[in-house]
C-alpha positions as CSV (number, residue, x, y, z in Angstrom):
1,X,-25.5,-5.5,4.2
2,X,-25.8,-3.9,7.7
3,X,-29.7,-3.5,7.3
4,X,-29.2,-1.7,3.8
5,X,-30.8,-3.4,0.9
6,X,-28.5,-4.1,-2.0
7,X,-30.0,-2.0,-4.3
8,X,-28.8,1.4,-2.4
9,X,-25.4,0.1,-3.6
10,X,-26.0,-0.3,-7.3
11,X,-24.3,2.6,-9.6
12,X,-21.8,2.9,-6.7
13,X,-18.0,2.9,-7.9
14,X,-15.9,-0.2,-7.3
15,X,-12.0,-0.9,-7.4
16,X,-11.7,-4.3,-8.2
17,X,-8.2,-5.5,-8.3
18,X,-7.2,-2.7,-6.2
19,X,-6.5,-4.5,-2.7
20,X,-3.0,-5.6,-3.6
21,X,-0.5,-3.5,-5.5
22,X,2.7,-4.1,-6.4
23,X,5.9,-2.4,-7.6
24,X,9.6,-2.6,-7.8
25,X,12.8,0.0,-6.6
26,X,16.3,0.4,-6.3
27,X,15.6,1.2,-2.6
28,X,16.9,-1.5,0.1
29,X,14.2,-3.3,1.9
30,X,14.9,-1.2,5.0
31,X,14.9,2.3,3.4
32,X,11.7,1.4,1.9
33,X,9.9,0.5,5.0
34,X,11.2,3.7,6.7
35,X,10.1,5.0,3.2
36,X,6.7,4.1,4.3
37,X,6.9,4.6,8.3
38,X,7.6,8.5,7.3
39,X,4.9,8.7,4.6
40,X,2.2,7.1,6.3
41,X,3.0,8.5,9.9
42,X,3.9,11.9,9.3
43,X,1.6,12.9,5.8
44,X,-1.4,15.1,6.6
45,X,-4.5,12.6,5.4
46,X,-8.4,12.5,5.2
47,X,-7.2,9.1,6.6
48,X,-4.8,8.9,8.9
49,X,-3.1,5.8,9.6
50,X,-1.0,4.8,12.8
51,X,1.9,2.3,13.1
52,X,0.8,-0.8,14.3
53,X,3.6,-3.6,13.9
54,X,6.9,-3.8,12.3
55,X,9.5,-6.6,11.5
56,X,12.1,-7.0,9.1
57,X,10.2,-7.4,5.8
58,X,7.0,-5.6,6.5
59,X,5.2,-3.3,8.3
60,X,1.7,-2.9,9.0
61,X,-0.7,0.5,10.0
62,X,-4.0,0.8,11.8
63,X,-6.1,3.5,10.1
64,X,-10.0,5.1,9.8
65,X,-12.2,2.5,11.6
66,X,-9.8,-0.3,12.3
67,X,-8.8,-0.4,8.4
68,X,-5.5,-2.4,8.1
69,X,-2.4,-1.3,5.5
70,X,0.3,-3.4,4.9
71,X,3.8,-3.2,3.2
72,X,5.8,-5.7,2.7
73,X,9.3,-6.1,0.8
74,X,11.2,-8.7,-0.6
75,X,14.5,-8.2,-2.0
76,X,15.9,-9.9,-5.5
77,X,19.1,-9.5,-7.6
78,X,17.7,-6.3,-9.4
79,X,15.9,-4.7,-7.2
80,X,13.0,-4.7,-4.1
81,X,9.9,-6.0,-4.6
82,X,6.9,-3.7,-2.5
83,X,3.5,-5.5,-2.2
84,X,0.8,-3.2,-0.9
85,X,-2.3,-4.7,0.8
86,X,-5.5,-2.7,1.9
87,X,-9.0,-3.0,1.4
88,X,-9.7,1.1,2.0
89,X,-6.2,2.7,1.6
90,X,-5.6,1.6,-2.1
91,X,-5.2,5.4,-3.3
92,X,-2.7,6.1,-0.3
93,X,-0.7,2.9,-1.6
94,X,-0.5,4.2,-5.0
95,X,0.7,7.6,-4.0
96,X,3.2,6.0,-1.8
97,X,4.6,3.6,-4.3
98,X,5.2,7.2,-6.8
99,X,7.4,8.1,-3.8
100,X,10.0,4.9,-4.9
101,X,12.6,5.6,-6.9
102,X,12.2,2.8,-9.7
103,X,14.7,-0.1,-10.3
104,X,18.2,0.1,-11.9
105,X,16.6,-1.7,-14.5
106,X,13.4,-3.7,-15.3
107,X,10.0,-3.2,-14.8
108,X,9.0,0.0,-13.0
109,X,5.6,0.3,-13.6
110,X,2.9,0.0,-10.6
111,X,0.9,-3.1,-11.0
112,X,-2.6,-3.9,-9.5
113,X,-2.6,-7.7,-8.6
114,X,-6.3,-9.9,-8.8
């Protein structure tokens, strides 16, 4: 990788599993993408990420070398369903998502998606 041979990685952490995270709320689809636009704009970070593109069920930031964040929401009877996606950010997600009220009722809990 990039001129490095494989065995400088060894004993190096991994987050498997941790590129797509889910969760749930009572929030609207719209309050919890300005949820996010406020968080991930306007939060002091060791990586800052900048608004990128926005639409109606998602939006998506531009971070620390080109990294992309994306959050996307789908609504159901019970509640909204967030997805987070990121390959870097996956700690920033998680913090977000503890922002999020949780459902009426139902599952709360943050999941980590394969």
């Amino acid at each position: 990788m990039w001129g490095v041979p494989d065995s400088y990685f060894t004993g190096m952490p991994s987050t498997p599993n941790r590129s797509l995270q889910q969760t749930r709320t009572s929030l609207t689809p719209a309050e919890v993408l300005a949820s996010a636009k406020q968080f991930f704009l306007r939060r002091s970070s060791l990586y800052p990420a900048f608004l990128e593109q926005e639409g109606p069920t998602y939006v998506t930031f531009r971070g620390q070398g080109g990294e992309e964040l994306v959050i996307g929401v789908a609504r159901d009877v019970a509640a909204t369903a967030v997805t987070g996606s990121t390959y870097m950010f996956d700690q920033q997600i998680a913090r977000f998502f503890t922002t999020l009220p949780p459902p009426a009722s139902g599952p709360s809990a943050e999941q980590a998606v394969a």
